[in-house]
Residue, then its C-alpha position, 0 to 999 in steps of 0.5 A: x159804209x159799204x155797198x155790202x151793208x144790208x140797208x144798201x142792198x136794192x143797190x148792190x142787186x142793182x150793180x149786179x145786175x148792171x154787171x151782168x148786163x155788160x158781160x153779156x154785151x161783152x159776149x155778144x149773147x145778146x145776139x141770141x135773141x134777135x137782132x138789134x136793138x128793142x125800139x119804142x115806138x109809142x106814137x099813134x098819131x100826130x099830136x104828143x100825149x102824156x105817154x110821149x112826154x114821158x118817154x122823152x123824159x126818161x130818154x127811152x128810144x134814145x139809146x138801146x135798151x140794154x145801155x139805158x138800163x144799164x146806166x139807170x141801174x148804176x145811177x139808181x145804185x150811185x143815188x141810193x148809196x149817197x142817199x143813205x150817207x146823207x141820211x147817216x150824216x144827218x140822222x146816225x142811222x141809214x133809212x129803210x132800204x125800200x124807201x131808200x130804193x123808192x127815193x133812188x128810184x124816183x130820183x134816178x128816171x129823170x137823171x137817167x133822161x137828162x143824161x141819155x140825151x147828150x149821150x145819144x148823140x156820142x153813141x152809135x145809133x143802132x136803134x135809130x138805123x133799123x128799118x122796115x122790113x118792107x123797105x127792103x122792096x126796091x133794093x138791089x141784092x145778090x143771091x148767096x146760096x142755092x137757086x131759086x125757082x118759083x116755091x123753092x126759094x134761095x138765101x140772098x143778101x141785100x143792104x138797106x139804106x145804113x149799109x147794114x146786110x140782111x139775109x133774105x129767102x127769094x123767089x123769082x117774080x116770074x113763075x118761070x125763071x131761075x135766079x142763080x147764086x152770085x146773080x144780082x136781082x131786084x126785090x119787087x115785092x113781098x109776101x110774108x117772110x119771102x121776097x120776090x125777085x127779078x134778075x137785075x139785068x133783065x129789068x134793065x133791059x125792059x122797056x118798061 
């Protein structure tokens, strides 16, 4: 029996899907559509619900997306071919590739949670290191390019708390002053996609 066969072919899409994904992380396209990792975030409250029991079960959140669905993908294809051997075994014929792929599917989703668990804890945590955009606020930075005035902002950079650099557009906090590159500021607030900054050795001069 081959992967190839018709009655297999829910699980040959899914390996080349599964095979497409890593190509893609290989190339690093998945850059091109923002960055990080997706990140579910389904709590509203304090008290866990079916909805939160079910991600923890899938292992959804555990891991990045892509590397989720990836091993889901080849779990799912890995299943459903054993699956239809089991059923030639017993029976001499496969079972229809959907209910085969039904089966496969039902089985693999718990499968794939049992395993991202452990796994998680092996693999670099990049979805657990995002951060809030408002976090930034407070953090030291330095400004990369240009000089920022109060409406014509500059490109600064500033690492939040994993160490991780972000690229941020500036303005000064006072309407009068200029931050010039290579200078290092305090981001004290923000509006929309624009930080405001004050020179760093300023504030350290204030009495306040």
């Amino acid at each position: 029996m081959t992967i190839l066969e018709v009655y297999n072919a829910p699980f040959a899409i899914a390996l080349v899907i599964m095979a497409i994904l890593a190509l893609v992380q290989v190339l690093g396209l998945a850059d091109l559509f923002g960055e990080g990792h997706p990140h579910f975030d389904i709590h509203s409250g304090d008290t866990p619900n079916l909805a939160d029991g079910l991600v923890s079960l899938f292992g959804l959140g555990r891991v990045p997306l892509t590397i989720w669905l990836a091993l889901f993908l080849g779990l799912f294809a890995g299943v459903g071919v054993g699956t239809q051997e089991l059923a030639i075994a017993l029976t001499g014929h496969p079972l229809d590739r959907w209910l085969a792929a039904l089966i496969a599917g039902v089985a693999t989703v718990p499968l794939t949670g049992a395993i991202v668990r452990p796994l998680s804890h092996i693999l670099p945590h990049d979805e657990t290191s995002a951060v809030e955009i408002d976090s930034l606020v407070g953090r030291r930075a330095h400004i990369t390019e240009g000089t920022a005035r109060a409406g014509y902002p500059a490109r600064a950079q500033v690492r939040d708390r994993f160490g991780h650099p972000h690229h941020l557009m500036v303005e000064p906090h006072e309407p009068d002053a200029a931050l010039i590159a290579g200078e290092e500021i305090l981001l004290v607030r923000r509006e929309g996609n624009t930080f405001y900054a004050t020179a760093l050795a300023e504030r350290l001069l204030s009495p306040n």
